[in-house]
C-alpha positions as CSV (number, residue, x, y, z in Angstrom):
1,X,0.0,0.0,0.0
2,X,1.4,3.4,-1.0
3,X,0.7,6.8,0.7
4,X,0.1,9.2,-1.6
5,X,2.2,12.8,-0.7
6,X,0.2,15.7,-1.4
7,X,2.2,18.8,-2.1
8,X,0.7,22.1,-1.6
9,X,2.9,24.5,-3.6
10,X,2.6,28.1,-1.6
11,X,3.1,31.3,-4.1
12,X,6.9,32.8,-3.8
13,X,6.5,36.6,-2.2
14,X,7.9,37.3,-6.0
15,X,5.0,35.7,-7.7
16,X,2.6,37.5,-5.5
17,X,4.3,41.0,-5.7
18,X,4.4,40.3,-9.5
19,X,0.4,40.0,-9.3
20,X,0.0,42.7,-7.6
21,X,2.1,44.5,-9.5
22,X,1.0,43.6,-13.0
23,X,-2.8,43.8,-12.0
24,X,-3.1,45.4,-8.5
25,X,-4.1,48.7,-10.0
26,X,-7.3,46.7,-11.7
27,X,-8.1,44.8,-8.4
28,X,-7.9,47.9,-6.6
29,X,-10.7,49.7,-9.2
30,X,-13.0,46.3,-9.2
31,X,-13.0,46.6,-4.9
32,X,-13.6,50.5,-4.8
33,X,-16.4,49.9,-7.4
34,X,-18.2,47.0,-5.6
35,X,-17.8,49.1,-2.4
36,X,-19.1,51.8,-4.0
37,X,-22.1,49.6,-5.1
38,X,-23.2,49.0,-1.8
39,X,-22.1,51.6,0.7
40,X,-22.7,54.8,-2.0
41,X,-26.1,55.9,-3.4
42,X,-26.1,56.6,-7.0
43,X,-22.4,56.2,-8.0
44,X,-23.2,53.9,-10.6
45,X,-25.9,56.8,-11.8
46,X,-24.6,57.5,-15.7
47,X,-24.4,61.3,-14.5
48,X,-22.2,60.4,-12.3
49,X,-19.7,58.3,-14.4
50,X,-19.4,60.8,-17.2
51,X,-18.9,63.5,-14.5
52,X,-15.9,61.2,-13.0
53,X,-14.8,60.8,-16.4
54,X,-14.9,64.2,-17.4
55,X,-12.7,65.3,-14.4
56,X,-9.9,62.7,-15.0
57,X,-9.2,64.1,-18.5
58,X,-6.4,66.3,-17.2
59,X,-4.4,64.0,-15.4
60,X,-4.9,61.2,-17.8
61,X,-3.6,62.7,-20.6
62,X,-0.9,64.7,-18.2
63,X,0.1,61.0,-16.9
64,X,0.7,59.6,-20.4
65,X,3.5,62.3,-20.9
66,X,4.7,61.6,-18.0
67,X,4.4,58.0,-18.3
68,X,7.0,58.6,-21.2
69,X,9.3,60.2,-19.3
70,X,9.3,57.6,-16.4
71,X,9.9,55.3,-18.9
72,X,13.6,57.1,-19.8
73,X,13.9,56.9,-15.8
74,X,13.3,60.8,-15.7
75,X,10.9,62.9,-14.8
76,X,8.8,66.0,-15.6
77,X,7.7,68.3,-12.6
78,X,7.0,71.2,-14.9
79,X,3.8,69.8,-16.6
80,X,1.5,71.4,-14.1
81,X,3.4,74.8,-15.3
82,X,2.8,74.4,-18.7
83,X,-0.7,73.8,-18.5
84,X,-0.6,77.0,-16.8
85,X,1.4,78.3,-20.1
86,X,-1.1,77.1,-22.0
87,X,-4.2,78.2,-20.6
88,X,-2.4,81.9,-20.4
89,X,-1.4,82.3,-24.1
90,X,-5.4,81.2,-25.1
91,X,-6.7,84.7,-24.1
92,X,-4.3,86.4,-26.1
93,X,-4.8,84.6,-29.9
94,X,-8.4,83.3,-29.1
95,X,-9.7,85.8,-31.6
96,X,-7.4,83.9,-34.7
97,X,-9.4,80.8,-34.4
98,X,-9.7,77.2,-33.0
99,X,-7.2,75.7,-34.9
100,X,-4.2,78.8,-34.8
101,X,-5.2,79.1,-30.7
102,X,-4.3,75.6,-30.3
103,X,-1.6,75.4,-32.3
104,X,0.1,78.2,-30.3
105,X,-0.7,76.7,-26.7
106,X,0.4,73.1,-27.8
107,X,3.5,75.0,-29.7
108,X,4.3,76.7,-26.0
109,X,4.0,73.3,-24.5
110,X,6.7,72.0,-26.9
111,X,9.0,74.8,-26.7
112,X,9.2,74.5,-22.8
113,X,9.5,70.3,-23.5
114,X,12.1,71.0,-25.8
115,X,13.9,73.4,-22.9
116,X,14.0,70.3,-20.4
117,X,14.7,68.1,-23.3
118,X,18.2,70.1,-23.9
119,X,19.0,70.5,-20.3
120,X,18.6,66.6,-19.6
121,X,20.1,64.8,-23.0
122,X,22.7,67.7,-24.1
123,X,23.7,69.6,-20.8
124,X,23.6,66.5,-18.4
125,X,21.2,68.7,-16.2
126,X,19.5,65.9,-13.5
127,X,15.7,65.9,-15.2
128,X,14.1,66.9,-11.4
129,X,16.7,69.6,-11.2
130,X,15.9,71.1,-15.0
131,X,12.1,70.6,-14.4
132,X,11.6,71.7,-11.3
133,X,13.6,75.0,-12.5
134,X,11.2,75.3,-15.1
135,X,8.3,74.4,-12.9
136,X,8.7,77.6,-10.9
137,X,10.0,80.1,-13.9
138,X,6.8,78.8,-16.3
139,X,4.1,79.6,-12.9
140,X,5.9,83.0,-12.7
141,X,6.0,83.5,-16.7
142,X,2.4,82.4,-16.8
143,X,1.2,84.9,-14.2
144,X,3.4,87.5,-16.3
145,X,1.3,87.2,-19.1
146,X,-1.6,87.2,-17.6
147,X,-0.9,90.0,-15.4
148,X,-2.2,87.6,-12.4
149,X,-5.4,88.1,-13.6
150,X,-8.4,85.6,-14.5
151,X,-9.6,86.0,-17.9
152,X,-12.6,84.7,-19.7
153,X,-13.0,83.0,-22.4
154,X,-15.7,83.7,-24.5
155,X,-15.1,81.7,-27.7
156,X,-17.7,78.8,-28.5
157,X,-14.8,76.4,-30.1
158,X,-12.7,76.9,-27.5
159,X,-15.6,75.9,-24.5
160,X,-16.6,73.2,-26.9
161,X,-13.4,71.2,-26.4
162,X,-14.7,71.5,-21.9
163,X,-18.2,71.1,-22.2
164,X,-20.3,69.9,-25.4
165,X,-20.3,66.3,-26.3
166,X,-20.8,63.5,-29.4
167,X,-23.7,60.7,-28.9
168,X,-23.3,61.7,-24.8
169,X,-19.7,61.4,-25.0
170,X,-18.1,64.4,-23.8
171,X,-15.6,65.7,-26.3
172,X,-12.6,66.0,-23.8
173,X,-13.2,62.3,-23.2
174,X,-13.0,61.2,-26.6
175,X,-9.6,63.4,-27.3
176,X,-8.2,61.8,-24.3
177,X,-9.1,58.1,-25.6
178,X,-7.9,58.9,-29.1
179,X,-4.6,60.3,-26.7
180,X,-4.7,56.4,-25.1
181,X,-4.4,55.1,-28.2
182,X,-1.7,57.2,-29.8
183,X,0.6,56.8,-26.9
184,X,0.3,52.6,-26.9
185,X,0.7,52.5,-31.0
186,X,3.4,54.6,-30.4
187,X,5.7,52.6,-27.3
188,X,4.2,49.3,-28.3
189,X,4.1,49.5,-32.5
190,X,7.0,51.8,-33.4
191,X,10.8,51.6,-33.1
192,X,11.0,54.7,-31.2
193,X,8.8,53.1,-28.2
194,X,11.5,50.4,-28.3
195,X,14.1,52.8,-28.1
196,X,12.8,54.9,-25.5
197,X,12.2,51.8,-23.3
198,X,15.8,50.4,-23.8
199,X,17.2,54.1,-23.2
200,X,14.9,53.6,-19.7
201,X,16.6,50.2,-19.3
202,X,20.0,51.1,-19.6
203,X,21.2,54.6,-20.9
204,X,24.8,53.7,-21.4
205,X,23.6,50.4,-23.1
206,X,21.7,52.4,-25.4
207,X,24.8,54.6,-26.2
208,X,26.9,51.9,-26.4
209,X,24.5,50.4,-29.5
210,X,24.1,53.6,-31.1
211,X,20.7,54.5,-30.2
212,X,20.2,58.0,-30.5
213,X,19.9,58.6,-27.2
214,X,20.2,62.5,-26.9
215,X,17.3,63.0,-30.0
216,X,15.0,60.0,-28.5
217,X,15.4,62.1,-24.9
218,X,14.4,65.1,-26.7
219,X,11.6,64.6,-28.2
220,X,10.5,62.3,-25.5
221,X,10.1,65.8,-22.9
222,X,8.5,67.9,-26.3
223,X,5.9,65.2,-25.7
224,X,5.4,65.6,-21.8
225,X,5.2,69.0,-22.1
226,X,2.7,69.2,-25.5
227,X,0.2,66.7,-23.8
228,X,0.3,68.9,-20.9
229,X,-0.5,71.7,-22.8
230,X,-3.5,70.1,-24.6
231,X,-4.2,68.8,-20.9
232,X,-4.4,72.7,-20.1
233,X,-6.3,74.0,-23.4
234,X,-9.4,71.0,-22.0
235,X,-8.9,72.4,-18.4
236,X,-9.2,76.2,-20.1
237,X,-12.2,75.0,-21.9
238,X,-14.0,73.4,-19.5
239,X,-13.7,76.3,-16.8
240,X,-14.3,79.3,-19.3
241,X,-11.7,81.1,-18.2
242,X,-7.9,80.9,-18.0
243,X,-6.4,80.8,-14.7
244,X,-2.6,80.2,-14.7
245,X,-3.0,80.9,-10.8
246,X,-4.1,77.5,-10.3
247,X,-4.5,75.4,-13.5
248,X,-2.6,72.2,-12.7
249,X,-1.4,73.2,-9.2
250,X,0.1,69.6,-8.0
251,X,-1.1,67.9,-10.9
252,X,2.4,66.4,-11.6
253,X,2.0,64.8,-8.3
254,X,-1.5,62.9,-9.7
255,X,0.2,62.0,-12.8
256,X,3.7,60.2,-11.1
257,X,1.2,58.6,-8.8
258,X,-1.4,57.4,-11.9
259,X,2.1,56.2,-13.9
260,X,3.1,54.3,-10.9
261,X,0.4,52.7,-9.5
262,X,-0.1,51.3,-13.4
263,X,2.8,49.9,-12.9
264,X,5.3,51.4,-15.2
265,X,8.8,51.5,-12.5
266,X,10.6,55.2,-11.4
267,X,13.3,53.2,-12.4
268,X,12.3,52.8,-16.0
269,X,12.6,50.4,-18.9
270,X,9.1,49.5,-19.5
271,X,5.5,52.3,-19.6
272,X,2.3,50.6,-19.2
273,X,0.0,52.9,-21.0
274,X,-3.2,51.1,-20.2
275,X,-2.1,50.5,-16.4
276,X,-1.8,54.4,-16.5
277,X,-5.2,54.6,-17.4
278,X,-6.6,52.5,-14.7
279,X,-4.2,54.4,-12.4
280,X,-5.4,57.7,-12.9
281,X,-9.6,56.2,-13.0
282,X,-8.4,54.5,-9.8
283,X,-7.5,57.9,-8.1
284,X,-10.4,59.8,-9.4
285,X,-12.9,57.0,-8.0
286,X,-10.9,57.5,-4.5
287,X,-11.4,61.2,-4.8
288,X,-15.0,61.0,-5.3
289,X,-15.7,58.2,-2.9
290,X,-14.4,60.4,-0.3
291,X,-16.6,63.0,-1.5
292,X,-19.7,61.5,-1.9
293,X,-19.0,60.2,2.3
294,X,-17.8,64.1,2.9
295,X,-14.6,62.8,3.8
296,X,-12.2,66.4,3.5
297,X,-10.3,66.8,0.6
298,X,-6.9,66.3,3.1
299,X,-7.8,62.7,3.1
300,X,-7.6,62.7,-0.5
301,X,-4.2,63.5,-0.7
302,X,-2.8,61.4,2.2
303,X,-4.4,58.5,0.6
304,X,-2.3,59.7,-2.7
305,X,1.1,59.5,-0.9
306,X,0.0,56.0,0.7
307,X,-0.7,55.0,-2.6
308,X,2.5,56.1,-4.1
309,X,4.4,54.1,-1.0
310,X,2.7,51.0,-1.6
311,X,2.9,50.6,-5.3
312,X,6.7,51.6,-4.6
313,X,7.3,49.4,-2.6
314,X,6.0,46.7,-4.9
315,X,8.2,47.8,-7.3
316,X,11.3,47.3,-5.1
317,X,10.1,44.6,-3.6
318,X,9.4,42.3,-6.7
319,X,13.5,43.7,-7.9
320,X,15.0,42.5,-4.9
321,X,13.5,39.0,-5.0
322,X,14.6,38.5,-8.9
């Protein structure tokens, strides 16, 4: 007679971070909804998911610049200026049209992307040193232009872009889809997504097999900065007014965290564009949990940084087990 030995294999704490890390940000979104589902009256209203998806515009398409940059292991703290930029310069050429007014905030975008670009890729500057210089000199250029002032805007293209909507679709959230979909074609279908991730994986590897690191760098912070100025043109557009005072105040903050918690690494080498879309619905649903329960905004952003720890320390964790 033969005893039969059953083996119960337990997961590694490397397979489980993996999980987590691969899929902790979709978990995460399926719990808050079924909470949500029970304990919250009428947050599965329609009204109430097209206003949640309406407000995450910004940082969605703010986090898939950023997601970019992470992805090169840098970063861009100056987004939240630019938008300000952006939203600055719209008063001043709104009379030229649609089409010339956007071209001019995006241009301004790209202008101050290609200014970190230089100071990171040709200079050597350390990309939170050179952005967060130009995070404070864009605010203060912003406010120049503006003369510190609110200012109206008036112009039915412009507010269409914030406000009207296709089939019940609002038009900022189909830009920011098409914006999705750009961004994955673009690091998953195209030779420069390769080489941006191998330049995130190892810069001096890159070099070494003649990637053009320095152009790829470049044009990789004209992006961050352009989709944060199209991020500020929607914000414009959907408040009526521009307000350089406080458009995209700590946004950069929202979009790291998004780009994290989607599981692209501060380290860099790989962006998850879809996990940075779940990231950045998965902070907006927290937001407006605590809302809806008139939990104070504070709560909001300590529940932020804890994310950001957590999905860090994944991260790390699931690197030093390898």
């Amino acid at each position: 007679m033969t005893q039969a030995t059953v083996s119960l294999r337990v997961p590694s704490r490397s397979a489980v971070l993996g999980v987590f890390q691969k899929y902790g940000v979709y978990i995460a979104i399926v719990l808050l909804l079924l909470y949500n589902l029970f304990f919250t009256p009428n947050f599965f209203a329609i009204d109430n998911f097209r206003t949640q998806f309406v407000q995450v515009v910004p940082v969605l398409i703010v986090a898939l610049g950023m997601a970019l940059v992470i992805g090169t292991e840098g970063i861009d703290l100056s987004v939240g200026a630019v938008m300000a930029l952006a939203a600055a310069v719209i008063p001043l050429y709104v009379g030229y049209g649609l089409v010339p007014t956007l071209l001019i905030a995006i241009g301004v975008g790209a202008v101050i992307g290609a200014l970190n670009g230089s100071m990171v890729a040709f200079i050597g500057v350390q990309p939170i040193v050179a952005t967060l210089a130009v995070m404070v000199a864009g605010r203060g250029l912003a406010l120049l232009i503006a003369n510190e002032q609110l200012k109206s805007v008036t112009s039915p293209d412009v507010l269409a872009l914030g406000r009207d909507s296709v089939l019940g679709i609002p038009y900022s959230v189909l830009i920011a889809a098409v914006l999705v979909g750009v961004v994955a074609i673009l690091v998953n279908r195209t030779t420069f997504g390769k080489q941006l991730i191998a330049i995130g994986g190892s810069r001096r590897a890159a070099e070494l097999a003649g990637l053009p690191v320095k152009r790829i760098l470049l044009i990789v912070y004209v992006l961050c900065a352009a989709l944060a100025a199209v991020a500020g043109v929607i914000g414009t557009a959907r408040l009526g007014a521009s307000v350089p005072s406080t458009l995209g105040n700590l946004i950069e903050l929202s979009a790291i965290t998004a780009v994290v918690v989607g599981g692209t690494p501060l380290s860099g080498g790989q962006v998850k564009v879809l996990g940075t879309l779940a990231g950045a619905v998965l902070l907006q649903f927290i937001s407006a949990t605590l809302i809806k329960h008139n939990v104070p905004d504070a709560y909001s952003q300590i529940a932020q940084a804890i994310i950001i720890l957590v999905a860090v320390y994944i991260q790390r964790g699931k690197a030093r087990v390898r």
